[in-house]
Each structure stands twice: as C-alpha cells, then as structure tokens.
HTML snippet that shows the backbone in 3Dmol.js (N, CA, C, O; Angstrom):
<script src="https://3Dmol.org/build/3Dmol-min.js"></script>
<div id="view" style="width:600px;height:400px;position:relative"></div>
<script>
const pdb = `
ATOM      1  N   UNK A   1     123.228  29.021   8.727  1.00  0.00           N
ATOM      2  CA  UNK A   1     122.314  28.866   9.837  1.00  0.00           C
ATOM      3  C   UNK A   1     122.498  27.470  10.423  1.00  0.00           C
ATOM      4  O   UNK A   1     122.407  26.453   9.735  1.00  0.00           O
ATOM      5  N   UNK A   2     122.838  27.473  12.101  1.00  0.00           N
ATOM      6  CA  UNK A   2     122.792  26.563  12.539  1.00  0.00           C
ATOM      7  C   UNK A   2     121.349  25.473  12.235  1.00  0.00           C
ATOM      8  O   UNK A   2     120.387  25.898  11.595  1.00  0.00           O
ATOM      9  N   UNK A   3     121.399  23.747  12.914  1.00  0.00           N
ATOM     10  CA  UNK A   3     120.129  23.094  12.673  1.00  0.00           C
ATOM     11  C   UNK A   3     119.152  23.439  13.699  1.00  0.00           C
ATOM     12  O   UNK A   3     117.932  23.416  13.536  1.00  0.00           O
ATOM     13  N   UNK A   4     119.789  23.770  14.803  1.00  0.00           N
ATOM     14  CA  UNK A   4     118.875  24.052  16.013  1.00  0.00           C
ATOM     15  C   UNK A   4     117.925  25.412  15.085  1.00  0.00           C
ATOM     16  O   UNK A   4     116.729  25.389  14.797  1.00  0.00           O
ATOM     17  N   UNK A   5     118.648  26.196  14.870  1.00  0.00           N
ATOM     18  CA  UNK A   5     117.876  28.092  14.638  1.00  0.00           C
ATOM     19  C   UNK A   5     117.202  27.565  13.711  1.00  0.00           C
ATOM     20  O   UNK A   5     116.021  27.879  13.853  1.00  0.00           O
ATOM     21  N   UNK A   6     117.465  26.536  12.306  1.00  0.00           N
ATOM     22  CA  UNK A   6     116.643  26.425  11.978  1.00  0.00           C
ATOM     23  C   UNK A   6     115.140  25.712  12.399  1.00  0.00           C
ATOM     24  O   UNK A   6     114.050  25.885  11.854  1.00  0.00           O
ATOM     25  N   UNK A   7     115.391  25.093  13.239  1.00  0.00           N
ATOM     26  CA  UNK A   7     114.274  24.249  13.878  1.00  0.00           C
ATOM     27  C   UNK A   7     113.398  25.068  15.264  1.00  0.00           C
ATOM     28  O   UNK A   7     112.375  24.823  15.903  1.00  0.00           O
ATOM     29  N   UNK A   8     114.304  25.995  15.277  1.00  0.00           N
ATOM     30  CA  UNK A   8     113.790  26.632  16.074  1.00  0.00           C
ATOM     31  C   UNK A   8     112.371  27.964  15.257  1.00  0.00           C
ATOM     32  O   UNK A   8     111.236  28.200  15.669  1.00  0.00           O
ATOM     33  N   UNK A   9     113.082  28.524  14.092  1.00  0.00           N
ATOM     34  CA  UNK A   9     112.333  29.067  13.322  1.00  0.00           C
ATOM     35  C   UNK A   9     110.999  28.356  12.789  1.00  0.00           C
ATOM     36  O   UNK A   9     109.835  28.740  12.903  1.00  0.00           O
ATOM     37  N   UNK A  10     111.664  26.855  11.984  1.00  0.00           N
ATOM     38  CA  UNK A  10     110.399  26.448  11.738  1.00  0.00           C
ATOM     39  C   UNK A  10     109.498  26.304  12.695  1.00  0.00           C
ATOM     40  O   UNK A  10     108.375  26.803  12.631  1.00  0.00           O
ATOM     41  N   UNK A  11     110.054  25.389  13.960  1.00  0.00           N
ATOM     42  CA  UNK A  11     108.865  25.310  15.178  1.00  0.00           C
ATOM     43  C   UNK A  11     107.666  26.592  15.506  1.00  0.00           C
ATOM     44  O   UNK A  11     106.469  26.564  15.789  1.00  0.00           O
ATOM     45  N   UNK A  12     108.851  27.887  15.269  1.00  0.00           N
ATOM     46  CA  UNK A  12     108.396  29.413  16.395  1.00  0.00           C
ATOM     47  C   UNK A  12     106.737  29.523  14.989  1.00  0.00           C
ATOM     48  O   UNK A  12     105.635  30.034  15.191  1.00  0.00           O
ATOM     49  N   UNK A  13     107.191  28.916  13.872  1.00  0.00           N
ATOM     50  CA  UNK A  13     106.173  29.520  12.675  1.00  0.00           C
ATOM     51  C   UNK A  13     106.268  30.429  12.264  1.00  0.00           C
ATOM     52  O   UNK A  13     105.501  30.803  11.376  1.00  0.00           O
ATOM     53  N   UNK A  14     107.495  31.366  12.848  1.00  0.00           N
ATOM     54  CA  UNK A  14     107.436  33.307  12.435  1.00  0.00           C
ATOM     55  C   UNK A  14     107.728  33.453  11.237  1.00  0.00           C
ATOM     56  O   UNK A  14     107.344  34.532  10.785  1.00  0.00           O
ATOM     57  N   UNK A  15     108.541  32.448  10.149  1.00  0.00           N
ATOM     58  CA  UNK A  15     108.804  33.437   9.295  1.00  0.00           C
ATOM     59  C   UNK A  15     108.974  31.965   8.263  1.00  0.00           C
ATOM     60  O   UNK A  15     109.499  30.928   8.669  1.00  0.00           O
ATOM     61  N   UNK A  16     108.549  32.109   7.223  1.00  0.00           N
ATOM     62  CA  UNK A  16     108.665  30.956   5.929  1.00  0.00           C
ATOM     63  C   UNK A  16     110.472  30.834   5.944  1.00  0.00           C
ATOM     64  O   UNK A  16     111.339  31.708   5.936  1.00  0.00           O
ATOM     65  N   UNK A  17     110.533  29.510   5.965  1.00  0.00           N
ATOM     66  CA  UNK A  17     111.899  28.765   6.234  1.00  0.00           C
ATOM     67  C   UNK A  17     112.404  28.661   4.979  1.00  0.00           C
ATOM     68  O   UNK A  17     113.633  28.639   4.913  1.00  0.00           O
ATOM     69  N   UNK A  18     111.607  28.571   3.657  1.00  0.00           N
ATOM     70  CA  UNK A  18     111.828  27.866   2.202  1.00  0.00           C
ATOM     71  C   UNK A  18     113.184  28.640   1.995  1.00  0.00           C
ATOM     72  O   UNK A  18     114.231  28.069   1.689  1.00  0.00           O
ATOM     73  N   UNK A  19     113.021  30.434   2.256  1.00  0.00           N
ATOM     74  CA  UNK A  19     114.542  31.017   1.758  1.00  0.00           C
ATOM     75  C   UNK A  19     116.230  30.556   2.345  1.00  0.00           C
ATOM     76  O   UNK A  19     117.397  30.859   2.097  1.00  0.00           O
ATOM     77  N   UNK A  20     115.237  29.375   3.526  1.00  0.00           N
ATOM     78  CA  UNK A  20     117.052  29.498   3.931  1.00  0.00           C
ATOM     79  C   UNK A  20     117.450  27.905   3.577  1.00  0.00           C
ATOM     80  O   UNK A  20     118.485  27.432   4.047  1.00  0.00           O
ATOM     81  N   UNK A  21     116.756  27.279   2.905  1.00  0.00           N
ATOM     82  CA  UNK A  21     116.666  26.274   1.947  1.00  0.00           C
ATOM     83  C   UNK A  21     117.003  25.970   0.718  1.00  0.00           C
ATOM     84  O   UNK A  21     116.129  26.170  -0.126  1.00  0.00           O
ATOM     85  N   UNK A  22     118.520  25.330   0.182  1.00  0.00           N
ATOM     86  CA  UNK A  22     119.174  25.038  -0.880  1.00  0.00           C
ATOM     87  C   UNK A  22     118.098  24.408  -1.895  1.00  0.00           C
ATOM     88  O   UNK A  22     118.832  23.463  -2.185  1.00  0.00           O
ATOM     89  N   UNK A  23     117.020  24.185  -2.620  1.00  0.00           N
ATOM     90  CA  UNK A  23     116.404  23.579  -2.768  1.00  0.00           C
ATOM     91  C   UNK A  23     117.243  22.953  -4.466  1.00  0.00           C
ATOM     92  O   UNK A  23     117.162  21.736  -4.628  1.00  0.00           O
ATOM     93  N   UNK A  24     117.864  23.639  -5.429  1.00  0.00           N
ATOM     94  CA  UNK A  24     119.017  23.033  -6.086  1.00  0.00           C
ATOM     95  C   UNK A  24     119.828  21.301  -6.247  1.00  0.00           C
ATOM     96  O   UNK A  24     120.349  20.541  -7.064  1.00  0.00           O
ATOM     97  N   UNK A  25     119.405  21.453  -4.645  1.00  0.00           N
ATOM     98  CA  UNK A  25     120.004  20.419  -3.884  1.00  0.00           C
ATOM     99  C   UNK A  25     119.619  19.022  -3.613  1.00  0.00           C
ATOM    100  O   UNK A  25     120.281  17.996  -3.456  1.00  0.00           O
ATOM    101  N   UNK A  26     117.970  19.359  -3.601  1.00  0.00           N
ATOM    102  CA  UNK A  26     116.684  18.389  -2.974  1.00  0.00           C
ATOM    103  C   UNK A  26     116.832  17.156  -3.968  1.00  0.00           C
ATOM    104  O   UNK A  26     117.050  17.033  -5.174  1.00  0.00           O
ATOM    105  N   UNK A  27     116.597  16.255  -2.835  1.00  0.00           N
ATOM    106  CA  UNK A  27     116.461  14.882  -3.893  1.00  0.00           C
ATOM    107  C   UNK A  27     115.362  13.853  -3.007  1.00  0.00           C
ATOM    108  O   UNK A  27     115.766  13.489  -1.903  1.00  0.00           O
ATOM    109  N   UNK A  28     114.245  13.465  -3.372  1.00  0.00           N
ATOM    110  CA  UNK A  28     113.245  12.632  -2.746  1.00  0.00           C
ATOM    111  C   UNK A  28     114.201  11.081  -3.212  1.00  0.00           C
ATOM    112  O   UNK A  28     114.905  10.505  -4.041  1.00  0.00           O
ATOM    113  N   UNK A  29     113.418  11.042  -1.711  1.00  0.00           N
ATOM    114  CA  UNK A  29     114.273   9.532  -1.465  1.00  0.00           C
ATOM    115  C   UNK A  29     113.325   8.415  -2.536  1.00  0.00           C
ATOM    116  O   UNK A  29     112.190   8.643  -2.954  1.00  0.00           O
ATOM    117  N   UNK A  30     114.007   7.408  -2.765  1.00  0.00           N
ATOM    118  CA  UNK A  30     113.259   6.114  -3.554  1.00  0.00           C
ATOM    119  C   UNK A  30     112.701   6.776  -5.132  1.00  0.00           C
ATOM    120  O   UNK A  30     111.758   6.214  -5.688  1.00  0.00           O
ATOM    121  N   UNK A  31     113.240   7.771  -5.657  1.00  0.00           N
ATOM    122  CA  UNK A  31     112.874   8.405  -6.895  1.00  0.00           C
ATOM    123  C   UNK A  31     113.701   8.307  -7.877  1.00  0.00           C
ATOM    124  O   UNK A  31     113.354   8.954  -8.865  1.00  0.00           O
ATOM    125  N   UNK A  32     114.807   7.653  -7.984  1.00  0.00           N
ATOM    126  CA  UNK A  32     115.961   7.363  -9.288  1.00  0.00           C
ATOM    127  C   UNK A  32     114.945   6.666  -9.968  1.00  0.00           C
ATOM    128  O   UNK A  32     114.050   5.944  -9.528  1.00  0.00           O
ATOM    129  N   UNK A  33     115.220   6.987 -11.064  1.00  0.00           N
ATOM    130  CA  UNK A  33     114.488   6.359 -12.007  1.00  0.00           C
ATOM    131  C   UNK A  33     115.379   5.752 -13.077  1.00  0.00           C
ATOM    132  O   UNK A  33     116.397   6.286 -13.517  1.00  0.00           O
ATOM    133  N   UNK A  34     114.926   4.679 -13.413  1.00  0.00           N
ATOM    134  CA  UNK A  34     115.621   3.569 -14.632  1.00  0.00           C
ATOM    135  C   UNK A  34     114.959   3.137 -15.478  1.00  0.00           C
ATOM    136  O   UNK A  34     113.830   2.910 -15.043  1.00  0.00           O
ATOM    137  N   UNK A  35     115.094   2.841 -16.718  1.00  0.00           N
ATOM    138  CA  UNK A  35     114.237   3.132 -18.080  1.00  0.00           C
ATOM    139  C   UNK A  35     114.130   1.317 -18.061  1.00  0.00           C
ATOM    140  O   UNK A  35     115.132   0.622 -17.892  1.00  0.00           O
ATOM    141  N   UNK A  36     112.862   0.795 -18.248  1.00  0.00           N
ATOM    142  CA  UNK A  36     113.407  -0.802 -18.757  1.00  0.00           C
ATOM    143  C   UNK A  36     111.592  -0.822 -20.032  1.00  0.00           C
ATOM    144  O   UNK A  36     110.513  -0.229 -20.036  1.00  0.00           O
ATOM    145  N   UNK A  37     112.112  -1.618 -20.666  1.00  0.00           N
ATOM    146  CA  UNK A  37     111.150  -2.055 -21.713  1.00  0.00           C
ATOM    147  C   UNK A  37     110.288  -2.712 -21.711  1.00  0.00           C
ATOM    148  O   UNK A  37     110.662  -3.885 -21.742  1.00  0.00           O
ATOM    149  N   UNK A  38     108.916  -2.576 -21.684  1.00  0.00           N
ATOM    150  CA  UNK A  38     107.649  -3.859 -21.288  1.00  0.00           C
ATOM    151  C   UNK A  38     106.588  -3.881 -22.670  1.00  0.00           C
ATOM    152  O   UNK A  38     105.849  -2.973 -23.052  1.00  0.00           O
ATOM    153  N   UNK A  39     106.720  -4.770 -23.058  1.00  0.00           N
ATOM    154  CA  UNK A  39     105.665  -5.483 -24.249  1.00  0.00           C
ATOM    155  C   UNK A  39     104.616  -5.448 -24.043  1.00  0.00           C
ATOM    156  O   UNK A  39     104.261  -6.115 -23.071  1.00  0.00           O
ATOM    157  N   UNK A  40     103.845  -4.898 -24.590  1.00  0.00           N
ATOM    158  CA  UNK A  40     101.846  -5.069 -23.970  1.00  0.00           C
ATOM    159  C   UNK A  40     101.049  -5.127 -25.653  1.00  0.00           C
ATOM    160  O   UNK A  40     101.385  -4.592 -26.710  1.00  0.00           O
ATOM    161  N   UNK A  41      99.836  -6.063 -25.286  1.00  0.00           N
ATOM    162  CA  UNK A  41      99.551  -6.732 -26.176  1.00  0.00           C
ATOM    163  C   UNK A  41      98.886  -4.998 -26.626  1.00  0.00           C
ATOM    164  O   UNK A  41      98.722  -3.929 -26.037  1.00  0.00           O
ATOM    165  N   UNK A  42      98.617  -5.663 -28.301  1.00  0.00           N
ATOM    166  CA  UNK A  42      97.796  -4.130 -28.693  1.00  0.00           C
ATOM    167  C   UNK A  42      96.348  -3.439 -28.167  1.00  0.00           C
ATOM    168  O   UNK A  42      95.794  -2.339 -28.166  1.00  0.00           O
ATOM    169  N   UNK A  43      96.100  -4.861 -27.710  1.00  0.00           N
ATOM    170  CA  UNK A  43      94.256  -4.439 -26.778  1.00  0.00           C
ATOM    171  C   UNK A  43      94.478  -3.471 -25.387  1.00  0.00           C
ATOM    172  O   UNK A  43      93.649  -2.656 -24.982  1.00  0.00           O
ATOM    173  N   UNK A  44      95.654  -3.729 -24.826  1.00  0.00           N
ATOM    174  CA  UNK A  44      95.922  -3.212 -23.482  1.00  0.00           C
ATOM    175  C   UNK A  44      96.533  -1.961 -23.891  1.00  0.00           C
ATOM    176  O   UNK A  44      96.373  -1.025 -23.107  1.00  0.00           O
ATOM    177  N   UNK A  45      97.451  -1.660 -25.351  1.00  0.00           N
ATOM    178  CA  UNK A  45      97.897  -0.618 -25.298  1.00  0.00           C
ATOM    179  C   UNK A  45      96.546   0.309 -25.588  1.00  0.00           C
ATOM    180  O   UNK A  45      96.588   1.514 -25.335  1.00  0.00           O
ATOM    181  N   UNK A  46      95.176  -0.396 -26.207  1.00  0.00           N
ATOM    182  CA  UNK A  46      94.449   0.602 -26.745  1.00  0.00           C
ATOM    183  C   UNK A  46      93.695   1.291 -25.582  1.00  0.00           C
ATOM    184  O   UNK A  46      93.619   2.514 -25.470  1.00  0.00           O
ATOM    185  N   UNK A  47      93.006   0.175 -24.511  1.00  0.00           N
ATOM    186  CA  UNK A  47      93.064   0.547 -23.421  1.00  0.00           C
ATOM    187  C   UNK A  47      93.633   1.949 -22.419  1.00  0.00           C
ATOM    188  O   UNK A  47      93.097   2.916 -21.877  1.00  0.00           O
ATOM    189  N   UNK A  48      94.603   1.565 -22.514  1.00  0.00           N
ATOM    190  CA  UNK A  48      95.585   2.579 -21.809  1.00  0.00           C
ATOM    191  C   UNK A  48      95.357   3.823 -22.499  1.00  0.00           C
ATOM    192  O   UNK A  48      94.889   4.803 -21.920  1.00  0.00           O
ATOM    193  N   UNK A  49      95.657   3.816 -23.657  1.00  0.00           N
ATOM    194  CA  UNK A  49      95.344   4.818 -24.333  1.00  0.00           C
ATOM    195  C   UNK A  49      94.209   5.723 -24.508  1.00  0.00           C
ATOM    196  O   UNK A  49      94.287   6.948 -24.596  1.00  0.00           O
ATOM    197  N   UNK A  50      93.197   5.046 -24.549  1.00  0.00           N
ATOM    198  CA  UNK A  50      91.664   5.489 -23.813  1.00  0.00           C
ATOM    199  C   UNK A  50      91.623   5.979 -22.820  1.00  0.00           C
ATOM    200  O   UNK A  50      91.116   7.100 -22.838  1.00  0.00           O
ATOM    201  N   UNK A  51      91.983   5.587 -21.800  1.00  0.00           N
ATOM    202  CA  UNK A  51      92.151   5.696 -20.385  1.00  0.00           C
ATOM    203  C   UNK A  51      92.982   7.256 -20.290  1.00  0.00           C
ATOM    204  O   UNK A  51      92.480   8.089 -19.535  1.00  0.00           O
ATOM    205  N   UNK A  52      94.323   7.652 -21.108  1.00  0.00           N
ATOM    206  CA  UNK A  52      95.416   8.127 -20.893  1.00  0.00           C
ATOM    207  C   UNK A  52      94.320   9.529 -21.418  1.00  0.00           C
ATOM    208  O   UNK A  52      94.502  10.663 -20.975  1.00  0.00           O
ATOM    209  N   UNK A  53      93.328   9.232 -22.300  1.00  0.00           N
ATOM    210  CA  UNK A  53      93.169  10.712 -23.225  1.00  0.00           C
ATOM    211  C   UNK A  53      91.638  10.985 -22.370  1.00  0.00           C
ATOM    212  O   UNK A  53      91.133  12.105 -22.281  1.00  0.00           O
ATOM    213  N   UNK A  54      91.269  10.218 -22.008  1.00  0.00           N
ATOM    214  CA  UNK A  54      89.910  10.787 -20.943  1.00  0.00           C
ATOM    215  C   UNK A  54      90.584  11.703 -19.499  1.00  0.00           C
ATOM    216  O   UNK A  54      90.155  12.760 -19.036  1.00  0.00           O
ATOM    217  N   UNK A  55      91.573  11.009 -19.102  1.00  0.00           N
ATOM    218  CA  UNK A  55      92.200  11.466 -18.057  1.00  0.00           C
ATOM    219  C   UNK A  55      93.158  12.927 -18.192  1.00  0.00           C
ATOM    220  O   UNK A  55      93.726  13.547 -17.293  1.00  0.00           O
ATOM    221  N   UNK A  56      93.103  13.184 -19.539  1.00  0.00           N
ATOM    222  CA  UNK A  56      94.258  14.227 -20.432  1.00  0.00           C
ATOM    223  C   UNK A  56      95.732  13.990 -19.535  1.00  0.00           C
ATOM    224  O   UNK A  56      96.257  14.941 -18.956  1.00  0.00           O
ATOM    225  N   UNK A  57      96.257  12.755 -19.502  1.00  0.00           N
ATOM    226  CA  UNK A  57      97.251  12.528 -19.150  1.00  0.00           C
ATOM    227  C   UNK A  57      98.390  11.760 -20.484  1.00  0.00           C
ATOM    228  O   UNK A  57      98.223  11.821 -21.702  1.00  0.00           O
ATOM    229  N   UNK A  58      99.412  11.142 -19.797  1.00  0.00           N
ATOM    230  CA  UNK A  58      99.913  10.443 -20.888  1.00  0.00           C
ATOM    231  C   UNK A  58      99.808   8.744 -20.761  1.00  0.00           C
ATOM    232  O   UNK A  58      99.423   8.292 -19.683  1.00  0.00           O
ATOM    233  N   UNK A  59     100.087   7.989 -21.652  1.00  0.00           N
ATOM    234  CA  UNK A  59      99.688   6.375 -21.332  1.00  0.00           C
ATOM    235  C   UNK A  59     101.020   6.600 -20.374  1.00  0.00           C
ATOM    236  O   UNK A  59     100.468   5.977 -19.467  1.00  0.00           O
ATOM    237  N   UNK A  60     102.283   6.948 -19.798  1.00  0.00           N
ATOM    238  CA  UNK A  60     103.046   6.806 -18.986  1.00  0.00           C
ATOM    239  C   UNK A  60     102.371   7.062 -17.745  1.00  0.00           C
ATOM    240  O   UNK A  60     102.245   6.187 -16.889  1.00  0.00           O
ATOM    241  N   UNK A  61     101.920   8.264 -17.615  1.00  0.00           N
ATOM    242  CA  UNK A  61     101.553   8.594 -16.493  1.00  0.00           C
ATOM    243  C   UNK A  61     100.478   7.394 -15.724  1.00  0.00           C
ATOM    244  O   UNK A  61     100.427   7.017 -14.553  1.00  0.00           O
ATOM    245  N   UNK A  62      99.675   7.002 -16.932  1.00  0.00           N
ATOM    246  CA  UNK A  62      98.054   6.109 -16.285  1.00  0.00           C
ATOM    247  C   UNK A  62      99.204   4.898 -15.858  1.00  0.00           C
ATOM    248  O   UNK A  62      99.265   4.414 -14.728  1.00  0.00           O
ATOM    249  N   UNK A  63     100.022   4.549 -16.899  1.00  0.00           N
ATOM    250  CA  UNK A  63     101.020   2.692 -16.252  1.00  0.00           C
ATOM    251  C   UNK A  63     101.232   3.343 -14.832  1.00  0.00           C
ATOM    252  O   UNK A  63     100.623   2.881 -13.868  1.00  0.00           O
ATOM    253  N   UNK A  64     102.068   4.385 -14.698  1.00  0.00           N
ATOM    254  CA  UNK A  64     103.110   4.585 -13.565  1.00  0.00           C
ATOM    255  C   UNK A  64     101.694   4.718 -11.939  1.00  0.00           C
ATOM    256  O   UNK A  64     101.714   4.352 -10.764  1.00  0.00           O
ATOM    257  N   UNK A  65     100.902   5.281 -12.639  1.00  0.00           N
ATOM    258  CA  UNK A  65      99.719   5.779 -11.056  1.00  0.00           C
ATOM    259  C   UNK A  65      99.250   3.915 -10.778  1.00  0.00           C
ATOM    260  O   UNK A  65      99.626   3.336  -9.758  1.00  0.00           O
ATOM    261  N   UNK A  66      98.562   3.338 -11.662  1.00  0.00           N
ATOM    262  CA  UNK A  66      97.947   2.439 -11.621  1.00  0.00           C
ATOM    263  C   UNK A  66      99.141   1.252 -10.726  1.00  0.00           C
ATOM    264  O   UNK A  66      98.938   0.786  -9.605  1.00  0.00           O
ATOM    265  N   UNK A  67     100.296   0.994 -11.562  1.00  0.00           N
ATOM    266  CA  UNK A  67     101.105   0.271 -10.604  1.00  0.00           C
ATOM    267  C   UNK A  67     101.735   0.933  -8.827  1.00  0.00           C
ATOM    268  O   UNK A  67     101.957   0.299  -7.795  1.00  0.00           O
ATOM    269  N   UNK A  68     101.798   1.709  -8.985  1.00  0.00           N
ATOM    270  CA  UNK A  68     102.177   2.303  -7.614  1.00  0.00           C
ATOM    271  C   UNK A  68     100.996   2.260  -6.931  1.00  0.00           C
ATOM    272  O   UNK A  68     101.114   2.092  -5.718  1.00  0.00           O
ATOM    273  N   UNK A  69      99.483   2.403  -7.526  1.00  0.00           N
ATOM    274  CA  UNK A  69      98.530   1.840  -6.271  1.00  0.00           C
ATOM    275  C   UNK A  69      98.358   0.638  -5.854  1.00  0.00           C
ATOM    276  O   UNK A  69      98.389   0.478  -4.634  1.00  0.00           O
ATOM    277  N   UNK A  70      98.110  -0.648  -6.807  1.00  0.00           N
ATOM    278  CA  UNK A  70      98.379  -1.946  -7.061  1.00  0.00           C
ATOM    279  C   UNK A  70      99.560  -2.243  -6.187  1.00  0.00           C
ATOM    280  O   UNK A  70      99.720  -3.324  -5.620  1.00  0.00           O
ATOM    281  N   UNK A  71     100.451  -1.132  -6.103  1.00  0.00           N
ATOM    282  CA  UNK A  71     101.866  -1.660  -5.624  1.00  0.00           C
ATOM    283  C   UNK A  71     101.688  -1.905  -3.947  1.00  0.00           C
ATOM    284  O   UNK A  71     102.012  -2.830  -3.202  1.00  0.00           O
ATOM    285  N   UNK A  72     100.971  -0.535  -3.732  1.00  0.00           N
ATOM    286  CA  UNK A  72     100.552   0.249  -2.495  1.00  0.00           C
ATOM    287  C   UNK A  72      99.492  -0.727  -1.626  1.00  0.00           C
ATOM    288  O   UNK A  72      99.357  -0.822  -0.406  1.00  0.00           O
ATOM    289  N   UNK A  73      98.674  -1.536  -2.909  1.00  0.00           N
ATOM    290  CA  UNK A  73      97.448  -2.399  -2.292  1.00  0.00           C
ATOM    291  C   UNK A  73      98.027  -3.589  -1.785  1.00  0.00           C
ATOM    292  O   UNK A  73      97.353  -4.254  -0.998  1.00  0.00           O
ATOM    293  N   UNK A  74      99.248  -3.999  -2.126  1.00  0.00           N
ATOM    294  CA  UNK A  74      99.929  -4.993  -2.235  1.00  0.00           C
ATOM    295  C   UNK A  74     100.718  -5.155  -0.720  1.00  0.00           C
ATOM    296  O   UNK A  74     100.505  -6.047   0.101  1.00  0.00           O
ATOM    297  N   UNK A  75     101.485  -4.263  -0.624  1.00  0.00           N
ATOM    298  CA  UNK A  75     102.040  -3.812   0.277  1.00  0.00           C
ATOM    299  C   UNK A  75     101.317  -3.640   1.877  1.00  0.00           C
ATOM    300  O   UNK A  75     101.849  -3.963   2.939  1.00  0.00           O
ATOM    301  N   UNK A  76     100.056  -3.080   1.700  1.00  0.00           N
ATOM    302  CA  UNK A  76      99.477  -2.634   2.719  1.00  0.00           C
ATOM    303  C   UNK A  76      98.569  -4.151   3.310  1.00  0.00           C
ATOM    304  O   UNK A  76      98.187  -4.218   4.478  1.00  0.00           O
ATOM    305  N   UNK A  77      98.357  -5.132   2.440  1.00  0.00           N
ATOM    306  CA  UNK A  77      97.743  -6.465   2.476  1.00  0.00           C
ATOM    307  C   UNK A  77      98.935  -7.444   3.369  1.00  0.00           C
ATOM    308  O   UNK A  77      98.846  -8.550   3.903  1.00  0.00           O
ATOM    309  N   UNK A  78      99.859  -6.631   3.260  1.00  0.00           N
ATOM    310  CA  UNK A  78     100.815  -7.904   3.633  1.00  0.00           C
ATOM    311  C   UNK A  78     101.333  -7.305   5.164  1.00  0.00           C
ATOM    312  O   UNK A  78     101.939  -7.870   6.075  1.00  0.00           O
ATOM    313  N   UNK A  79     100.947  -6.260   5.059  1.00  0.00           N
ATOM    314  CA  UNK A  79     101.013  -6.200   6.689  1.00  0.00           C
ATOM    315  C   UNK A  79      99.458  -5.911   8.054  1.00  0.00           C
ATOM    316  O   UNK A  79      99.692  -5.894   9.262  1.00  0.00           O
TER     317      UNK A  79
END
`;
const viewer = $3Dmol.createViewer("view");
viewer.addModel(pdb, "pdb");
viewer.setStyle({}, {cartoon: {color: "spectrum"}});
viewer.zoomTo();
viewer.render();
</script>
C-alpha cells in the first residue's frame, strides 16, 4: 500500500489501519535502554520498597516513573 492510500484510509476513518501495519517492526523513538549501576543508601532502598509494594509495582518501576517526572519537571522549568 502506497503512503498516500494509506493516509488517505486513515484520514477517510472507514476501516482500522492497524492490519496494514508491520507492527514486528515498531520501535519508539528515545527507548534503547542501557543497564548502569546506582548505590542507594539502605533507608532509601527501604523506602522505595514500601512505596514499590503499596503501589503493587516493582522498586524499578517506582525509580524509573519518579525520575522521568522529576525529569519532565525539570525540563518543563527551563523553558
């Protein structure tokens, strides 16, 4: 399928586009991920850990949300 027909389909709304979509393929931009090692004192890991099992998440998940908003607050301050 040409890009136009497809854009033309999605625009018209007639018919869900997802089937003519490699999705195999998909890669979100800024998402490589790289492993690095961070030391945290035992009070902060207990913390987290609290935090991680009220939330029924994992202590990865609570580090990774908490810095990407912090990151986000950061970001949005500076412009």
């Amino acid at each position: 399928m040409k890009a136009k027909e497809f854009d033309k389909k999605f625009d018209d709304n007639d018919a869900d586009v997802i089937d003519d979509i490699d999705l195999s393929t998909a890669r979100r931009r800024n998402q490589a991920t790289r492993r690095v090692n961070v030391d945290f004192p035992e009070w902060m890991l207990d913390s987290l850990d609290k935090e991680a099992a009220r939330l029924g998440v994992t202590r990865q998940s609570v580090i990774k949300v908490w810095l990407a908003e912090r990151l986000d607050k950061s970001a949005s301050s500076q412009h």
